[in-house]
MIDOSE-1310 file (N, C-alpha, C; in nm, 2 decimals, decimal comma, always signed):
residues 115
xxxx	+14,16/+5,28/+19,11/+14,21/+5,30/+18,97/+14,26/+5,45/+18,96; +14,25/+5,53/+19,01/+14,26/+5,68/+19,03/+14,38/+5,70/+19,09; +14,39/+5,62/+19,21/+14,54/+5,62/+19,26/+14,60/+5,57/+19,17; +14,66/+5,46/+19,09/+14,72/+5,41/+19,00/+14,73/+5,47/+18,85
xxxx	+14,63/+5,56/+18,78/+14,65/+5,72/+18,73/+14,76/+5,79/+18,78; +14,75/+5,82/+18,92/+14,79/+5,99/+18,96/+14,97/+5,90/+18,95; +14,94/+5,81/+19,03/+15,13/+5,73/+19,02/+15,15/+5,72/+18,88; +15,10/+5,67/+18,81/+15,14/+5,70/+18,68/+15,19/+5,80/+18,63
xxxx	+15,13/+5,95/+18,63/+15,16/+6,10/+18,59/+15,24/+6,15/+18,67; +15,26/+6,08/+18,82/+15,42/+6,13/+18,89/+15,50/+6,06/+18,83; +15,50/+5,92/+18,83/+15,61/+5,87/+18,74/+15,64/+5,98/+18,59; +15,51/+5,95/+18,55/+15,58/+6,05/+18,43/+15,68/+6,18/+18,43
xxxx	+15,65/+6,27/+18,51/+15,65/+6,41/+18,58/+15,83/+6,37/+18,58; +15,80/+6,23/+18,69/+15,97/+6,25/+18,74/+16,07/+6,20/+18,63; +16,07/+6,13/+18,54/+16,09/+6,07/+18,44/+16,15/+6,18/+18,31; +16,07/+6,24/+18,35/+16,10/+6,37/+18,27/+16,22/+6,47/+18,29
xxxx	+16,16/+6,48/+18,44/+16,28/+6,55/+18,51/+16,38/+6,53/+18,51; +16,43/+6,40/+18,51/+16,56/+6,31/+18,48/+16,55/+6,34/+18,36; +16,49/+6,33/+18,29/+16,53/+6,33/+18,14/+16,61/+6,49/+18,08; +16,49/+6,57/+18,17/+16,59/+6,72/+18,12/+16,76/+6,72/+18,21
xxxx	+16,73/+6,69/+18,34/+16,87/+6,75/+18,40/+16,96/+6,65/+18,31; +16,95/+6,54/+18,26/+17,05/+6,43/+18,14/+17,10/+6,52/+18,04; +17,00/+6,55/+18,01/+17,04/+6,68/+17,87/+17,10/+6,79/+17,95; +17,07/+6,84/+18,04/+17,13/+6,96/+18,10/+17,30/+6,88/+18,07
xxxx	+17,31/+6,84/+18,15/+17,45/+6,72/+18,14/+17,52/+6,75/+18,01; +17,47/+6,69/+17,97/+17,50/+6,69/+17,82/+17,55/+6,78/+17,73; +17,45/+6,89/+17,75/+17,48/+7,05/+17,71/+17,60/+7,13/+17,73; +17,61/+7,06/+17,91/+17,77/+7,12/+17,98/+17,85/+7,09/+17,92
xxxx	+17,88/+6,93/+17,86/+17,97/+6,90/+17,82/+18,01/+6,98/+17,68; +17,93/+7,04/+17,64/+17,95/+7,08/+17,45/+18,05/+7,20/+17,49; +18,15/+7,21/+17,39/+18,24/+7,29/+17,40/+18,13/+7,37/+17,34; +18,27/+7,53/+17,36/+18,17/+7,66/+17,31/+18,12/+7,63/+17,17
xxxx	+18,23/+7,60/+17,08/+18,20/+7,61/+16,96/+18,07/+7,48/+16,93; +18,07/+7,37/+16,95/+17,98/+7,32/+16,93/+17,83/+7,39/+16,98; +17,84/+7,43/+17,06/+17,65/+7,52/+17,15/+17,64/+7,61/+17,05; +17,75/+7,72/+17,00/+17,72/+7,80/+16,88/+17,67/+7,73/+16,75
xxxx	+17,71/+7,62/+16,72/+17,67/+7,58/+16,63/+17,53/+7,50/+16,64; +17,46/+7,43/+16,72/+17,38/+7,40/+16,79/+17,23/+7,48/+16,73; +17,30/+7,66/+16,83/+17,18/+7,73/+16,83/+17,16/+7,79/+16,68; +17,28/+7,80/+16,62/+17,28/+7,84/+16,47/+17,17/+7,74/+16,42
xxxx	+17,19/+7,62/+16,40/+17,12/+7,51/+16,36/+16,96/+7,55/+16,40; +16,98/+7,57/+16,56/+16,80/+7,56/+16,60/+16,75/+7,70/+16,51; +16,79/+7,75/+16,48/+16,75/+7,93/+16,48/+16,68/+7,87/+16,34; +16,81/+7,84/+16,26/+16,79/+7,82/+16,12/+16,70/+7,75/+16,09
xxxx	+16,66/+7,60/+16,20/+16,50/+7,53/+16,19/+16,37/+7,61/+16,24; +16,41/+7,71/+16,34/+16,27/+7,81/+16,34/+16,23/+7,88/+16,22; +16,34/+7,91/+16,14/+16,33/+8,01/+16,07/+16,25/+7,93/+15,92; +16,29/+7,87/+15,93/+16,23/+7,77/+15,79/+16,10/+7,66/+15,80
xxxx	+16,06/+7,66/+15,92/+15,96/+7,61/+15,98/+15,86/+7,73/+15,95; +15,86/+7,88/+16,01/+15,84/+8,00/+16,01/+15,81/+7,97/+15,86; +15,89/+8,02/+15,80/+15,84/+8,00/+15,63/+15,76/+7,93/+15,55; +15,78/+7,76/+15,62/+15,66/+7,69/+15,55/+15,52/+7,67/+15,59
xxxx	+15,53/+7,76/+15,73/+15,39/+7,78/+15,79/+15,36/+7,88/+15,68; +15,42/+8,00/+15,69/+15,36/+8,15/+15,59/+15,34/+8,11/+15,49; +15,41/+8,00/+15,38/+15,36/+8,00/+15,27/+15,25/+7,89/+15,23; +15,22/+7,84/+15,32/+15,10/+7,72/+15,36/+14,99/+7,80/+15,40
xxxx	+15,00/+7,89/+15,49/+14,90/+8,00/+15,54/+14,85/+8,11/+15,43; +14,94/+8,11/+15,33/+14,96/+8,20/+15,22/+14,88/+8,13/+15,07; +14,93/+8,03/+15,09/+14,83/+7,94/+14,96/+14,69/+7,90/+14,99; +14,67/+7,86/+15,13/+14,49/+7,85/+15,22/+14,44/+7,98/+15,17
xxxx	+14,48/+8,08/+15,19/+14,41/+8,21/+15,22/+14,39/+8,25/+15,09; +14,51/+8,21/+14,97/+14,45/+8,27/+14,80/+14,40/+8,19/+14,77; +14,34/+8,03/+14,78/+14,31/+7,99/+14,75/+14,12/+7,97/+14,73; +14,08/+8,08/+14,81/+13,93/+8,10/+14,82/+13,81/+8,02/+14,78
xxxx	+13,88/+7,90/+14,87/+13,73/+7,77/+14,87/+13,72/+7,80/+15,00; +13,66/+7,74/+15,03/+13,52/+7,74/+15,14/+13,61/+7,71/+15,31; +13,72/+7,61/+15,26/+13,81/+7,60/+15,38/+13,87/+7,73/+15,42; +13,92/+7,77/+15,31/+14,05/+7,89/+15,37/+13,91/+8,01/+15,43
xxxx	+13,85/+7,99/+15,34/+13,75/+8,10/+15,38/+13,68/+8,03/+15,52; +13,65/+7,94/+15,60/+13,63/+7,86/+15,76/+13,76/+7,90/+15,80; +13,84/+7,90/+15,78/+14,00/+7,91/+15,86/+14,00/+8,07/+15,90; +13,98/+8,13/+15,77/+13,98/+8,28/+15,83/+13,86/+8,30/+15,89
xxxx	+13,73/+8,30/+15,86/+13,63/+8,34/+16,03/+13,68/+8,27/+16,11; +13,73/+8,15/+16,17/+13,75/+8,07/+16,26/+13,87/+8,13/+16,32; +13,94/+8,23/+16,30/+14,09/+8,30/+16,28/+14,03/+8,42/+16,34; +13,95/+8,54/+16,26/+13,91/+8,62/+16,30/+13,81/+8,60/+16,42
xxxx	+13,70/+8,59/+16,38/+13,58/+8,52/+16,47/+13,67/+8,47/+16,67; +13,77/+8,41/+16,64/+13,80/+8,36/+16,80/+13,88/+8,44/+16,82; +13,95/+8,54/+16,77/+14,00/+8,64/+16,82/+13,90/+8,73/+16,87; +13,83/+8,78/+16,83/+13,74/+8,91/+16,83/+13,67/+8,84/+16,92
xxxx	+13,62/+8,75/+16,94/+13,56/+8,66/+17,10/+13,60/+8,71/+17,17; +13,73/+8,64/+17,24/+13,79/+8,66/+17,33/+13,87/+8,81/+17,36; +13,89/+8,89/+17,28/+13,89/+9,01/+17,30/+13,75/+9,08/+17,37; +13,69/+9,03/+17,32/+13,54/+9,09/+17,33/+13,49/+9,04/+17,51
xxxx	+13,52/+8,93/+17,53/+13,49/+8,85/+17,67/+13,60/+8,91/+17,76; +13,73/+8,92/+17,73/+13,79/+8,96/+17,82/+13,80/+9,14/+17,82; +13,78/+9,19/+17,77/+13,76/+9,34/+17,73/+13,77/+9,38/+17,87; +13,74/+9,37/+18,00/+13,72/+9,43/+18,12/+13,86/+9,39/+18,17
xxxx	+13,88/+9,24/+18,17/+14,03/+9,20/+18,20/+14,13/+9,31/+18,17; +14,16/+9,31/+18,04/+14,25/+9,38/+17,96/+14,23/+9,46/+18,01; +14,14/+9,59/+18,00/+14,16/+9,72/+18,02/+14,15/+9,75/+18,18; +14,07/+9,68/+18,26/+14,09/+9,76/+18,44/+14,17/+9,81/+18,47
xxxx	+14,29/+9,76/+18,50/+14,37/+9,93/+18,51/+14,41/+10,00/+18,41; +14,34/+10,01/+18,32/+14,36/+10,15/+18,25/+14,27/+10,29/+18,30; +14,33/+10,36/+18,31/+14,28/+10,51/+18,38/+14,19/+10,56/+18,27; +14,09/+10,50/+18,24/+14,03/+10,58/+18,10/+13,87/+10,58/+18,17
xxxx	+13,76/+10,63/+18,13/+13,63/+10,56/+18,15/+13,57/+10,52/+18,04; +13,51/+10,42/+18,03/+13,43/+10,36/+17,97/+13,34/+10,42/+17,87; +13,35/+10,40/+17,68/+13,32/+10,47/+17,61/+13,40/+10,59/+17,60; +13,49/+10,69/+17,66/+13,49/+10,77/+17,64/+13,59/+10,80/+17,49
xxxx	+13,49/+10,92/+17,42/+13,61/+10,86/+17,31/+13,68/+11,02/+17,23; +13,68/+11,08/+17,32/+13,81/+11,20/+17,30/+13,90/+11,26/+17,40; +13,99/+11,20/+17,33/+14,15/+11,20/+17,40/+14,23/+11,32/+17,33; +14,29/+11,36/+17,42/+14,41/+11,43/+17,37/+14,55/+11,36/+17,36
xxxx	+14,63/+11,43/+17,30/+14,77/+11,35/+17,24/+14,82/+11,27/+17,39; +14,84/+11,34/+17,46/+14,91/+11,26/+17,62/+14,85/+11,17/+17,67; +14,66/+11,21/+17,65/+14,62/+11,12/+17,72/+14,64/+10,94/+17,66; +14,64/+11,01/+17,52/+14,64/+10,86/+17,43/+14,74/+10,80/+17,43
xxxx	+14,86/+10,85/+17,42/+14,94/+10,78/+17,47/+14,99/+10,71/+17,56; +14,95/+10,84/+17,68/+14,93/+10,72/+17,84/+14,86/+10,60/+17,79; +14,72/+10,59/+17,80/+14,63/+10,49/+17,73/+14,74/+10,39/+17,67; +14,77/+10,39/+17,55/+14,83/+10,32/+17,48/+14,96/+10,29/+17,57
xxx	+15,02/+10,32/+17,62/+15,15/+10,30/+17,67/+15,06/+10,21/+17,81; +14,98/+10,23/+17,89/+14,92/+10,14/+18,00/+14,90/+10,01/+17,93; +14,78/+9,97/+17,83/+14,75/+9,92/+17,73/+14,87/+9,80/+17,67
């Protein structure tokens, strides 16, 4: 049954592949002016997509019941986690030691520009 999985997810895999280089195909064929217009279009669906996330994110957050208020610890809270867990990751090569907490203008910047 495991073998018959994994051939399944190659099938898939390849399936796919064909499916992008099709569209690659396709793409070539678009004259210039159409691809311009194309990415105008995509831009303009990020951009408005963008918008009705922020004002969805914007109405949760003023709306101060109990959800928006789980959404933001849940928001805050797994950020500061994982900052917190990886804290050694992130900074090892940074030339600083540990706690140390007065820097001069160069050093902080180095810092920050490593960082």
């Amino acid at each position: 049954q495991k073998w018959e999985q994994m051939q399944d997810r190659v099938t898939d895999w390849t399936g796919l592949l064909s499916n992008l280089s099709h569209i690659r195909g396709e793409v070539g064929d678009m004259t210039p002016a159409s691809m311009a217009a194309a990415v105008v279009v995509g831009l303009r669906a990020v951009h408005v997509m963008n918008r009705l996330i922020d004002t969805a994110l914007q109405e949760v957050l003023l709306s101060q019941t109990r959800f928006a208020n789980f959404l933001l610890l849940f928001a805050a809270g797994s950020g500061l986690h994982v900052a917190s867990k990886y804290r050694e990751t992130i900074t090892q090569h940074l030339n600083v030691t540990r706690g140390a907490t007065s820097f001069d203008s160069a050093e902080r910047a180095e810092w920050l520009g490593q960082l």
